[in-house]
C-alpha positions, 0 to 999 in steps of 0.5 A: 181018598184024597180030599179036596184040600190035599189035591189042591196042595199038591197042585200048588207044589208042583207049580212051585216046583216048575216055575222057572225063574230065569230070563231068556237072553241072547248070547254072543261068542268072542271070537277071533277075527280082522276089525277096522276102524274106518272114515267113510266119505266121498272125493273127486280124482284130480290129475296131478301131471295136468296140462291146459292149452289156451289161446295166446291171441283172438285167432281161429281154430285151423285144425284139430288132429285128436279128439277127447280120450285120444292117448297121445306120445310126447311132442305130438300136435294136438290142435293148430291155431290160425298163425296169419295176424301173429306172423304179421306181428313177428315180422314187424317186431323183426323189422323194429330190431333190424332199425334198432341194430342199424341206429345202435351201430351208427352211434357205436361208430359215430353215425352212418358212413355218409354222415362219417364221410361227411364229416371227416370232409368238414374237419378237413376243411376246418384243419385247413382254416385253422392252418390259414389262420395260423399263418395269417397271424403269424404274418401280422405279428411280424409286420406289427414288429416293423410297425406294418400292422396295426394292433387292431389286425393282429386282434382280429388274426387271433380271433379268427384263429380262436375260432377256426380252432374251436370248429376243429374241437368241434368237429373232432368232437363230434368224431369221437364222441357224438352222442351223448349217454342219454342219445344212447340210452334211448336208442338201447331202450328201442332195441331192447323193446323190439327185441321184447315185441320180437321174442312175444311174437315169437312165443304167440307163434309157438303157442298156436301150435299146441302140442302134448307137453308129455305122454298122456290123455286129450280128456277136455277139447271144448272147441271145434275147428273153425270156431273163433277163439279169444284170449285166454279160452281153453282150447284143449286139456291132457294129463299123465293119467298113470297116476292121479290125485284123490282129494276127499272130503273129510267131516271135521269130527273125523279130521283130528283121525288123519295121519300121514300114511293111512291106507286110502280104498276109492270106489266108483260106481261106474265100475262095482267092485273095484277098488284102487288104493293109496295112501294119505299124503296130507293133512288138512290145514284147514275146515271149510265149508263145502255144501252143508258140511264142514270138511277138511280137504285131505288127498293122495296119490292113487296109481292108475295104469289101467286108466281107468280113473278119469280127471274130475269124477266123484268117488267114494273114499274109504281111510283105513285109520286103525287096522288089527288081524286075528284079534278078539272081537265082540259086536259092539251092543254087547259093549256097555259102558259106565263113567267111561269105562267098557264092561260086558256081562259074560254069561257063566254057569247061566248067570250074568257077571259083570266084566270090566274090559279094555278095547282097542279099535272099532268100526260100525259093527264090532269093538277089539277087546285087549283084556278081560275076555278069552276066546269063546267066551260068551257075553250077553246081547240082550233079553227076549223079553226086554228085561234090563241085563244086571249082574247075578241075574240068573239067565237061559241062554237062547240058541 
C-alpha cells in the first residue's frame, strides 16, 4: 500500500521531470537572395527639347492649324498670328533705309545731281572771275609802271583778285569735301538705325508665323482663334517628347547617397505597373525648401518612345543607391546591434549564441550579411512569450 506521503513524492518527481524550461522563440533562415538599398520620393517630368511661342506684338490670333497632343514634323505652321500692324511697320522702316541710302550717296558724291550741277556751274563762274581778276591786275601794275595807275588801283585789283580766289577755294572745296565727319557720322547712324527698325519688323513678321522648330508635341495651346493677345503671352508649346527630364525630390538626410550613374525607376499612377528607367546625371548643389521638406533637387534623363511620359506630371522615383544579387540575407529585426557594431543570436542545438556580423546594403525589410553566417543557418526573431533574447538561453524553435 502506498501511503499518502509516498504518492505525493512521486507526483512531485514527475512534475519535476516534466517541466520544460525552454522559451518558445521564432526562428528565420539565412537565405540567399537580391536586396536593394533604396531612396524613395516623388519627381515631376520636364522636357528637355522644349519650345514656347509668345506674342512678339498686341496682334490677333488669325488662325490655329493644330490642337494639344497633335504630333507635329519640322517646320510645319502651328498658329498664325495677324500680320497688318507689323507689315505697316516694315514698310516704314524700309521707307526710312530707302532715304537713308539716298542721303549716304549724296554725301558719298557731294550731294545730289541737281546740287552737283549746281555747283560745278557756280565754279565755273567763279574760275571766270578769278581769271577777269587776274587780268585786271595784271593791267594796272603795267600802267602803274607808266604812272597811269594810281597805287590805291592796284591795291584794290589784288583784293578783288584775293577774293575772287578764296570763292574758287571754296567752292572746290565744297567739291571734294562738303561735308564734314560729323555731317557724315549722323547720317550713317540714321542708316544704320533704319536698318535696325527694318531687321525688327522683319523679325515680328516671322515671329507671327509660329512654326514647329523640331519634331515633337503641341502639349500647351491656351489661346483660341480670334482671341486678342498682348506682348509677351504664350501662345503655344511643343517639346521633342522622345526623351524627358525627371527632376525628383530628395529628402536632405537621403542627399549625401546620391551618385552620378545610380539607377533611377519612375512610376505613374495614371499608368499601374509601368515603370521607365534612367539614371542619375547630377547632384544637388543645393537644399531648399520645397513644401514642409528640405530637399535637394536631383535629375535624369528617361527615355520615352512611346510617349507616354507627359511634360509636367508628378511621378514617383525610385533610386537604386546599392544593388547586390544572390547574396545572404536576414530580415532585418533579427539584426541587433551594440555600440555600433551588428550581432544575431544563431540558434544552434536550441541554444541561442551570440554571433558578431558584418553587413553590406539594406532596405526597409532585410539586411546583407558579408560574414559570420552561412547559408541555412537559422537565427532568432523573437520570443513567444516576449521574454528578452540573450546568449545560452536555451530555446524551442516554433515551426
Amino acid at each position: 500500500m502506498w501511503t499518502a506521503g509516498a504518492i505525493a513524492a512521486v507526483i512531485l518527481l514527475a512534475s519535476f521531470a516534466s517541466r520544460d524550461d525552454s522559451v518558445p522563440i521564432i526562428t528565420t533562415k539565412v537565405t540567399r537572395g537580391n536586396i536593394r538599398s533604396l531612396i524613395s520620393t516623388n519627381g515631376k517630368v520636364e522636357p528637355i527639347n522644349n519650345f514656347e511661342a509668345h506674342a512678339p506684338s498686341g496682334t490677333v490670333v488669325k488662325r490655329i492649324l493644330v490642337k494639344e497632343g497633335d504630333h507635329v514634323k519640322k517646320g510645319q505652321l502651328l498658329v498664325e498670328l495677324d500680320a497688318a500692324t507689323a507689315e505697316s511697320q516694315a514698310a516704314q522702316a524700309l521707307a526710312q533705309i530707302r532715304a537713308s541710302e539716298a542721303d549716304v550717296h549724296s554725301m558719298q558724291h557731294g550731294g545730289t545731281q541737281e546740287e552737283l550741277l549746281t555747283l560745278q556751274a557756280q565754279l565755273v563762274k567763279a574760275t571766270a572771275d578769278r581769271d577777269a581778276a587776274q587780268r585786271n591786275l595784271d593791267a594796272l601794275q603795267r600802267l602803274q609802271q607808266t604812272g597811269a595807275a594810281s597805287p590805291g588801283e592796284v591795291r584794290a585789283a589784288q583784293a578783288q583778285l584775293a577774293t575772287a580766289e578764296a570763292q574758287v577755294k571754296l567752292l572746290q572745296s565744297k567739291q571734294n569735301g562738303r561735308y564734314s565727319a560729323p555731317e557724315i557720322s549722323s547720317v550713317q547712324a540714321k542708316q544704320s538705325e533704319a536698318q535696325s527698325a527694318y531687321a525688327a519688323a522683319e523679325d515680328v513678321l516671322r515671329q507671327l508665323l509660329i512654326r514647329a522648330p523640331f519634331a515633337g508635341v503641341v502639349y500647351s495651346l491656351p489661346v483660341k482663334q480670334g482671341t486678342y493677345v498682348n506682348p509677351g503671352d504664350l501662345i503655344l508649346q511643343e517639346a521633342d517628347l522622345s526623351s524627358v527630364l525627371v527632376r525628383a525630390y530628395v529628402d536632405e538626410p537621403d542627399v549625401a547617397r546620391l551618385i552620378p550613374g545610380e539607377k533611377i525607376e519612375v512610376s505613374w499612377d495614371a499608368i499601374p505597373g509601368r515603370t521607365w528607367t534612367g539614371s542619375v546625371s547630377t547632384i544637388p548643389a543645393s537644399v531648399k525648401l520645397h513644401g514642409t521638406r528640405n530637399v535637394g533637387e536631383t535629375t535624369c534623363t528617361v527615355p520615352n518612345e512611346d510617349l507616354k511620359l507627359l511634360p509636367n506630371i508628378n511621378v514617383g522615383v525610385t533610386i537604386v543607391t546599392a544593388e547586390d544579387d544572390h547574396v545572404l540575407t536576414i530580415p532585418r529585426e533579427a539584426l541587433h546591434m551594440e555600440g555600433g557594431k551588428p550581432y544575431v543570436y544563431l540558434v544552434a542545438d536550441n541554444q541561442l549564441q551570440r554571433r558578431s556580423v558584418e553587413t553590406a546594403i539594406s532596405d526597409l525589410t532585410r539586411a546583407e550579411i558579408t560574414n559570420g553566417l552561412s547559408d541555412g543557418a537559422r537565427v532568432a526573431l523573437s520570443s513567444v512569450n516576449s521574454k528578452p533574447l540573450h546568449d545560452h538561453l536555451s530555446v524551442k524553435v516554433m515551426q
